[in-house]
C-alpha positions in Angstrom: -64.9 -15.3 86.1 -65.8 -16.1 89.4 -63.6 -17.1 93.0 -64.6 -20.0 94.8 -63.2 -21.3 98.3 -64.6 -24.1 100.0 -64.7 -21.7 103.6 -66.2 -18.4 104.1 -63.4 -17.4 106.7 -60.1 -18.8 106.2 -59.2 -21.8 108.0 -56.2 -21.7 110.7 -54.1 -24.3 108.8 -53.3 -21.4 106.0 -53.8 -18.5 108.8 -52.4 -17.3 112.2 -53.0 -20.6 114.3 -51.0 -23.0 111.3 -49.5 -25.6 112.8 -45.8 -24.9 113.1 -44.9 -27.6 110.4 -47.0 -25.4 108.0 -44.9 -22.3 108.9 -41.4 -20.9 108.4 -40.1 -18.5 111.1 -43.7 -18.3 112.6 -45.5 -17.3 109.7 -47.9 -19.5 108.0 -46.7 -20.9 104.4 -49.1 -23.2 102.9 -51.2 -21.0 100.5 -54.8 -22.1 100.9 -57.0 -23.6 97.7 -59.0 -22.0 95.5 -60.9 -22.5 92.2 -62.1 -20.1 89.2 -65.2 -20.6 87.4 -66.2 -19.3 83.9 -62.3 -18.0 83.2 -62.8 -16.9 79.3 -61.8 -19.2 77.0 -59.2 -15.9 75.3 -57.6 -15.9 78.9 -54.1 -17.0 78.5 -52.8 -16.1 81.5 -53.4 -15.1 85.0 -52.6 -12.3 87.5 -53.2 -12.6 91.0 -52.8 -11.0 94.5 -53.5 -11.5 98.6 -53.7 -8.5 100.3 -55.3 -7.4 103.5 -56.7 -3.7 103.6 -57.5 -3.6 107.3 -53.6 -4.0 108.2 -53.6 -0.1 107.6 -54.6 1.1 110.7 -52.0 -1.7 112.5 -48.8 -0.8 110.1 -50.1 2.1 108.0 -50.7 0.6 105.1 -52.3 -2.0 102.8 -49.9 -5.6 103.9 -49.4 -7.7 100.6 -49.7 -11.5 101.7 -49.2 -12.9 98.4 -49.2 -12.2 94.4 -48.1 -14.1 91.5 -48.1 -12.6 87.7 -48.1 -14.7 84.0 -49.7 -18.2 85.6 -50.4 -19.9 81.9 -53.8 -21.2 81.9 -53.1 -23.8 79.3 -50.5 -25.5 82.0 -52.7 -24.9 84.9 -54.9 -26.9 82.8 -52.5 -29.5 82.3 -52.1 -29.7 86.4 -55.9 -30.7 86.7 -57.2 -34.2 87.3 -58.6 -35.7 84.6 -62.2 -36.2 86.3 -62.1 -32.0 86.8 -64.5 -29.9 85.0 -62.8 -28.4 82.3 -64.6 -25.2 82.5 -63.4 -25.0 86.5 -59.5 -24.1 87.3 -58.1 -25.6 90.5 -55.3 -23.6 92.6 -53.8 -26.1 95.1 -53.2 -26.1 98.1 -49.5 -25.1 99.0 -49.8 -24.1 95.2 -46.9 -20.8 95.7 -44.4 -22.9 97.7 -44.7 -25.7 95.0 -45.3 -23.3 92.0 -41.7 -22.9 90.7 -41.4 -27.0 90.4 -45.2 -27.4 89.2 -44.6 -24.1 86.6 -41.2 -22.8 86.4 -40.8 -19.1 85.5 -44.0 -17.7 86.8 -42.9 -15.1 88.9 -44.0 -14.5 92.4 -44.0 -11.0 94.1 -42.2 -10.0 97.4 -45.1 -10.0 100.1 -44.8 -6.7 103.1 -42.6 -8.7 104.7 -39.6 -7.6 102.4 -40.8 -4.0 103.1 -37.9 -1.8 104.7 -40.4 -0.8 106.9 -40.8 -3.8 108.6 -37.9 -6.0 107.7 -36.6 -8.1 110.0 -33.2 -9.7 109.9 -34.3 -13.1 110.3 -36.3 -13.2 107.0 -33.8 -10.8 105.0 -32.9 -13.7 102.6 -35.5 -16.2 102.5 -37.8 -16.3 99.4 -39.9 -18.7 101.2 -41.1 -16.2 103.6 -40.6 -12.9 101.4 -41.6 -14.3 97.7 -44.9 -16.8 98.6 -47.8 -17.1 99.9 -47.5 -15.1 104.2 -50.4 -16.3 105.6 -53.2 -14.1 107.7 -52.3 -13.2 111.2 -54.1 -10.3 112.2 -52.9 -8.9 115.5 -55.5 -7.1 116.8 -58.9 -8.3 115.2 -60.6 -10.1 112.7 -59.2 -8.6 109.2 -60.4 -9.4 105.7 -58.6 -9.8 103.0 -59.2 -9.4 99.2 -57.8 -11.9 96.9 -58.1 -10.7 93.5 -57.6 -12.6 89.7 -56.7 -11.3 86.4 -57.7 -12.7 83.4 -55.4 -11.4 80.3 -54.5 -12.8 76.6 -51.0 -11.2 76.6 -48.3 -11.9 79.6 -47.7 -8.9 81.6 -44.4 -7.3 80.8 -41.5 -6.6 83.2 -42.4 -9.0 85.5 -39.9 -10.9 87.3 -39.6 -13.2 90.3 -39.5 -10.3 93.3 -41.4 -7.9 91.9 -43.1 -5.2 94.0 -47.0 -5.3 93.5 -47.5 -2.0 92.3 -45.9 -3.4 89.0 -48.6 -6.0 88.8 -50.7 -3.2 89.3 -50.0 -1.1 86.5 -49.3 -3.8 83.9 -52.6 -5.0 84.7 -53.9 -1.5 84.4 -52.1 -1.3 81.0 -53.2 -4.2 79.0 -56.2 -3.3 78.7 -58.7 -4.3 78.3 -58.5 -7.2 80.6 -60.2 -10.6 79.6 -61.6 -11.3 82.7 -61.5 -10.4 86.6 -62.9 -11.7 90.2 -62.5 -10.3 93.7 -63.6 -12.1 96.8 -63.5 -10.6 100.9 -62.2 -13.7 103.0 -62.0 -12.9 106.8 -59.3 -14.3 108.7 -59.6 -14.7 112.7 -57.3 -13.2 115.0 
């Protein structure tokens, strides 16, 4: 299975400089679009997760931008045009804020932003900033981040809207073996 954008860094309209119609309380909410190639025809669902590894030395640890858990293929399928190649999955644009009318139930994790750590009053109850898709805004340099996507023939157990990503973590760990998975390092400007 392989990750494919259609930018090598991440443009500004899913990143720091969004336009303030594609942001809610500053931070940038339309997810950006990707596609997966060669996803194995056992694969009924999939995993996945935005994080960016270089936030550590800016907030001391790993900041999670995005993940989503139990995404059926088979109606992921269904959202494909009908000139699409069949053996290519499309994710959307502004595919996490839409998700839960295109797909209800598939869960969507909280992002850093729910952290205590870092909680701020403002955001304390809005889903649309601590459950989707926070876009990149790197404060101090250009940062890359790692999207990654499972591939499994089971749904992940225990997984429900909110969850923290270390779930996804271990359930992915756990059901073994995994039918399929892709990483890919986008940079994001600061």
């Amino acid at each position: 299975m392989r990750i494919i954008t259609d930018f090598g860094t991440i443009p500004d309209r899913y990143a720091k400089r969004a336009p303030q119609s594609l942001t809610r309380k500053g931070r940038p909410v339309v997810s950006f679009p990707f596609r997966l190639e060669d996803v194995p025809q056992e694969a009924r669902y999939l995993h996945c997760m935005l994080v960016d590894p270089d936030s550590v030395p800016v907030c001391g640890f790993p900041w999670i931008h995005w993940s989503l858990a139990n995404l059926p293929v088979d109606a992921l399928a269904a959202l494909q045009s009908d000139e699409a190649d069949s053996s290519v999955l499309a994710i959307p644009e502004d595919f996490s804020r839409n998700l839960p009318n295109l797909i209800p139930g598939v869960p969507q994790g909280r992002t850093s932003a729910a952290s205590p750590l870092v909680m701020e009053e403002e955001i304390a109850d809005d889903p649309a900033v601590l459950m989707r898709y926070n876009g990149p805004t790197p404060p101090d340099q250009v940062h890359d981040y790692v999207l990654s996507v499972w591939a499994t023939k089971e749904a992940l157990p225990n997984l429900e809207e909110g969850f923290w990503l270390n779930a996804l973590v271990h359930a992915v760990h756990s059901a073994q073996p995994v039918a399929a998975a892709a990483r890919v390092w986008l940079p994001a400007d600061a």
